[in-house]
N, C-alpha and C positions, 0 to 999 in steps of 0.2 A: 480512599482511592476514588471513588465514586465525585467526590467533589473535585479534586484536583484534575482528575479528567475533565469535567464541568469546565472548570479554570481553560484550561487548552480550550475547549471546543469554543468558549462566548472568546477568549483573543482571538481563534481563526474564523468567529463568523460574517465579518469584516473585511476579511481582507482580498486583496484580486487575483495574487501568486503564491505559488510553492513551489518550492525547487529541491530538488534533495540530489547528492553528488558524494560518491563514493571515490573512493583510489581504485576500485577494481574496474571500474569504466561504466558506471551508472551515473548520467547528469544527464535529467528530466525537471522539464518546467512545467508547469498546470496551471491555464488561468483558472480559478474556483469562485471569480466575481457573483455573489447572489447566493452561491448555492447553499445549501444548509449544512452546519457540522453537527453530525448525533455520537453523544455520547453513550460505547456499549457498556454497560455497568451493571451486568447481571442479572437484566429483568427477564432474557428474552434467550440470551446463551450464558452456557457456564462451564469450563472456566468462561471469564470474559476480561477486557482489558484492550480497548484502541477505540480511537475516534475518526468517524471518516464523513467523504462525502462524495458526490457523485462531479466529476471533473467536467467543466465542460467541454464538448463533445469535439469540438473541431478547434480545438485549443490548446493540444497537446504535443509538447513537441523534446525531441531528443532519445536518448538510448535510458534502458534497464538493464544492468545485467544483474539477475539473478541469485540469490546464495544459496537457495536447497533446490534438491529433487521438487519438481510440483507434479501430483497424485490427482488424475482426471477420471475417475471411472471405472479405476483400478492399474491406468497406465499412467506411467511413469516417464516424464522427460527431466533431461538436467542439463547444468552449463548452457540455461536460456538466455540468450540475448532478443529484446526486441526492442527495434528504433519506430520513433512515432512522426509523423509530423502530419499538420494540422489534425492531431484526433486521431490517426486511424496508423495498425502496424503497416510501416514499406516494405520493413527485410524481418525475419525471423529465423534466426537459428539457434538450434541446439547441439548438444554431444551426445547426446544421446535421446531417442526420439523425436528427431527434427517432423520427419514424415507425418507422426502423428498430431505436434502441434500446429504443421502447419493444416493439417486438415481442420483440426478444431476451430481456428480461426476463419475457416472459409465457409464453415459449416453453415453461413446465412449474413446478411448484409451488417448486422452490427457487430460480428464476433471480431472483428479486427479494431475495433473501438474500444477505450479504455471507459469500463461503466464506474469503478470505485476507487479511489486513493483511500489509504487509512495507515491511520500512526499506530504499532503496537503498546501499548503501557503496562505492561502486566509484567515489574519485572520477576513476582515469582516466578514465572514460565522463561526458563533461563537456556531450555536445548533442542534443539530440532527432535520432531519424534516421527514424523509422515502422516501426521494426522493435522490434517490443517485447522481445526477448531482451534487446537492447542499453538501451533507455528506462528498464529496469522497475530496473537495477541503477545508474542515474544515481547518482551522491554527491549526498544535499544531497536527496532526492524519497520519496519513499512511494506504495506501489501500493495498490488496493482492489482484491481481483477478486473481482466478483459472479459467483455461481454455485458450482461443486462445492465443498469442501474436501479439504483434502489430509488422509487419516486417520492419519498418522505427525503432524499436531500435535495429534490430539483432536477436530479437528472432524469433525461429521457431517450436514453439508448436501449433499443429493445435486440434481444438476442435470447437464442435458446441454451449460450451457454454463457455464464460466471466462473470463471476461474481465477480464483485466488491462488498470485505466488507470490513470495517473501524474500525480500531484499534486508541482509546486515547490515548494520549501520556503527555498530560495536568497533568495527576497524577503521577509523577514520571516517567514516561516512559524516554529514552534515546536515543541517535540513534549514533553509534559507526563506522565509516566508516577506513578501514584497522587497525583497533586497536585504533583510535582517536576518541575520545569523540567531539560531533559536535552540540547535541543538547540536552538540558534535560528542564525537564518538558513542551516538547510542542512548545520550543523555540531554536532559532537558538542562539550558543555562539559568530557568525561573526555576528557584525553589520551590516555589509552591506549585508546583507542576508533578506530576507523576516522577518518583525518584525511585533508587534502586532499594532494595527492601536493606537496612542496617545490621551485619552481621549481630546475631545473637538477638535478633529482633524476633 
């Protein structure tokens, strides 16, 4: 697993875009030119299972909407949408707990700046549970987490808050890296890329 994540990270450490587009109404572009991809493989969290990197800052542009509840603190919003452009959230809403993520986001000058992209690959981690260690490394999902960046990938958006939430990609979603098609419904099109684990395996 470890290697094939590997695999993924040296193809995207190269490249200048990522676009990921859903049927549910997520289609978000990221230039990623420079920044670094780390592969999580266990050393540092566990479970583990996705590779990410820090987006750059003022280069971020289009909608996310959301597939699970995202758990901040012990609160709870869902049916998130948030639209970006250059870098930073314009509109935010949700169905529940709008009020509160929109304070999270105001909460300081970089909370409305997207600090992390990451691909999940762990497809033993197969169903939402609200525990975002386990969600964020779903097989088949994509995280966004508004707020800090991590500076071991380049990025340098500072904020006092990270929050990771979790986009499906299982139902048609797609993930398009400099205009190539790389992964659709959830799954990777290289084989030697992180796959879904072989029944009876």
């Amino acid at each position: 697993m470890s290697e094939r994540q590997q695999r993924l990270a040296d193809y995207l450490q190269d490249k200048k875009e990522i676009r990921f587009v859903t049927p549910q109404g997520t289609d978000i572009t990221l230039a990623v030119a420079g920044r670094r991809w780390i592969n999580c493989d266990g050393k540092e969290n566990f479970p583990d299972g996705e590779v990410f990197t820090g987006p750059i800052e003022d280069a971020v542009n289009g909608v996310i909407c959301y597939s699970f509840p995202a758990v901040h603190g012990g609160r709870e919003c869902d049916g998130i949408r948030l639209t970006f452009r250059d870098g930073r959230v314009v509109d935010a809403k949700a169905d529940k707990g709008e009020e509160f993520l929109i304070a999270m986001l105001d909460q300081d000058a970089g909370g409305r700046t997207l600090g992390e992209i990451a691909i999940g690959t762990n497809y033993s981690v197969e169903r939402y549970t609200k525990n975002t260690l386990f969600d964020e490394k779903i097989g088949g999902t994509f995280h966004a987490a508004v707020g800090s960046s991590y500076p071991e990938t380049g990025g340098v958006n500072e904020s006092g808050l990270h929050w990771d939430m979790v986009c499906d990609l299982r139902q048609g979603g797609q993930i398009f890296v400099d205009g190539k098609l790389i992964s659709e419904n959830g799954r990777f099109l290289n084989p030697d890329w992180p796959q879904p684990v072989a029944a009876g395996a």
